[in-house]
N, C-alpha and C positions, 0 to 999 in steps of 0.2 A: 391415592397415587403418591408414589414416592417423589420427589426431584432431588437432584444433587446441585449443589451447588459448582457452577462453573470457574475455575481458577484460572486463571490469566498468565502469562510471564509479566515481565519488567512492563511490556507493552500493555499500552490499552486499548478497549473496542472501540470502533467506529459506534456512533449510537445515534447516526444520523444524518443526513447529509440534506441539501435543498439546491435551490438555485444560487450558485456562486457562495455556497459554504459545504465546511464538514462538520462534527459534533462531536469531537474523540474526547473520550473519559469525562465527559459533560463540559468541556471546554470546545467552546465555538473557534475555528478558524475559520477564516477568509481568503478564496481563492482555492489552487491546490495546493497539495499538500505532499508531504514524504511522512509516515508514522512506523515506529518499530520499536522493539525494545528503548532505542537511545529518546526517543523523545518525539515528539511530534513539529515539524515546521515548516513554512512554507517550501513551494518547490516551483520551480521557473519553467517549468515544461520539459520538453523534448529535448530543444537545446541545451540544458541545465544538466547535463551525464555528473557532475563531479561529484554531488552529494551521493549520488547512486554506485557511483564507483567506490565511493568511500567503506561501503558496508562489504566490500569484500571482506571473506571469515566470520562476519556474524550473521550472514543470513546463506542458507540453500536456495530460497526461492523469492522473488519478486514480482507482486503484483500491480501492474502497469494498467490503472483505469483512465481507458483514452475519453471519458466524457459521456455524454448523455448514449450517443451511438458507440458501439463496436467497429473500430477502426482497427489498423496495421499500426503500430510504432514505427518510425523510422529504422531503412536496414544498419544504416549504420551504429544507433543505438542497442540494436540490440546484438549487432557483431562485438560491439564494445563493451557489453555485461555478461555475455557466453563467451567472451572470450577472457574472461576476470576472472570465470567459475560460478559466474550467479545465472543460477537460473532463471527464465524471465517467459511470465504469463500475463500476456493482454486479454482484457476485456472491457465492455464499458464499464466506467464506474459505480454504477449501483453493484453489479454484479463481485466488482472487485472487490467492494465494501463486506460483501456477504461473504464472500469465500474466504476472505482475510480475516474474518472473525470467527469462521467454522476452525481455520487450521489454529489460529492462535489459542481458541479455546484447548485446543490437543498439546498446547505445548511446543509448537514448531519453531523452527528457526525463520520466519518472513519479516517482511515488509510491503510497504501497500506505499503507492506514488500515485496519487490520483490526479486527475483534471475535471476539476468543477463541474455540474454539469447545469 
């Protein structure tokens, strides 16, 4: 069996997450999180739009892990990143974790903003 080896951008993968942590590029954080090309760091939740807004132009799309469950993001947050030009997909967080690493393995323009779970 062949395998290729998977190339990353700037960003690195999720390689893990638990109760009230993530594991991105084998670095533990604590709490949630915002990761993407620029770096990985903490992230203050819902109310917290400003780092998210910031990445207008470097990302097409953002993946919003609202936590252990499958929740709505708040409308107004997300009037506020559709209306910037960022795309914006919720899921729970395991889920976000994994599709965030599918597209980054392609090379994509994302970012991942998770909630602990």
């Amino acid at each position: 069996m062949r395998l290729n080896e998977v190339a990353y951008t700037d960003a690195l993968p999720i390689d893990g997450y638990g109760p009230g942590f993530f594991r991105v590029g084998g670095e533990v954080h604590q709490g949630h999180i915002l990761t993407g090309a620029t770096g990985t760091t903490g992230w203050g939740g819902y109310e917290d739009a400003d780092p998210l807004l910031a990445l207008v132009g470097e990302v097409d799309v953002l993946f919003i892990g609202t936590g252990a469950e499958v929740a709505h993001i708040p409308a107004s947050l997300r009037q506020q990143l559709e209306g910037a030009g960022i795309g914006v997909e919720a899921m729970n967080s395991p889920a976000a974790c994994r599709t965030y690493n599918v597209l980054l393995s392609e090379g994509r323009r994302i970012a991942l903003a998770a909630l602990a779970v």
